[in-house]
N, C-alpha and C positions, 0 to 999 in steps of 0.2 A: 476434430477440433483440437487444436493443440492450445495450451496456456502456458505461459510465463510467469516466473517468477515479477515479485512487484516490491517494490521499498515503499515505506510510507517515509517521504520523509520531513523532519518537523525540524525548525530552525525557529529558535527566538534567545532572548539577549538577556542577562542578568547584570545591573550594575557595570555598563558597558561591554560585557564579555558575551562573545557571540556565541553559541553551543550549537550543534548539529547531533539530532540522536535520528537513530534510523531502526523500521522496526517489519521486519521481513512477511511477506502472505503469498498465502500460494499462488494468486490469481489478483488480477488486475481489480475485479468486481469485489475481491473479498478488501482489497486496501481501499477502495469506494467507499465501500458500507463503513470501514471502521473511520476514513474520513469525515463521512457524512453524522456520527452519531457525537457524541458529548464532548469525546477528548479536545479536541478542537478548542471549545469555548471554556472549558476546564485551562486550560492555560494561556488561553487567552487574557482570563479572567485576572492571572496570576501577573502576566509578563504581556506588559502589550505589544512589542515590538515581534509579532509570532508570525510565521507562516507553513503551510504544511502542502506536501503533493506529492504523488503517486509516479514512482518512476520506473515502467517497465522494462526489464534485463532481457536481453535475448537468449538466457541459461531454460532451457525447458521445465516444467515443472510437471504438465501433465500432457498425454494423448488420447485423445479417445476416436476409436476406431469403432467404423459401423460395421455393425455384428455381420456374420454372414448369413445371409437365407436359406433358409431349410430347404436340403433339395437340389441346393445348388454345387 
């Protein structure tokens, strides 16, 4: 199983000015779960004009290789 690098990235607007922060996970599913929990509605709450999304890089982050069989 290989994974990639993931951006979370989150776009919303202050007093017309548009901001872009981006905030890096090792893995697709780890920028998921941090989408899916509070931060989201934390600034939503603040700045309405918000939106946020998960963009994966084709930079590798992990591999995982199935062990070899004993014996073999």
């Amino acid at each position: 199983m290989i994974t990639f690098f993931t951006a979370l990235v989150l776009n919303y607007q202050i007093h017309d000015q548009q901001f872009e922060n981006v905030i890096w996970f090792e893995s697709k599913r780890h920028c998921r779960e941090a989408m899916e929990s509070d931060i989201y509605d934390l600034v939503h709450e603040l700045y309405e004009d918000t939106s946020m999304r998960c963009v994966e890089t084709t930079e590798v982050s992990k591999v995982i290789r199935p062990r070899a069989r004993p014996g073999s």
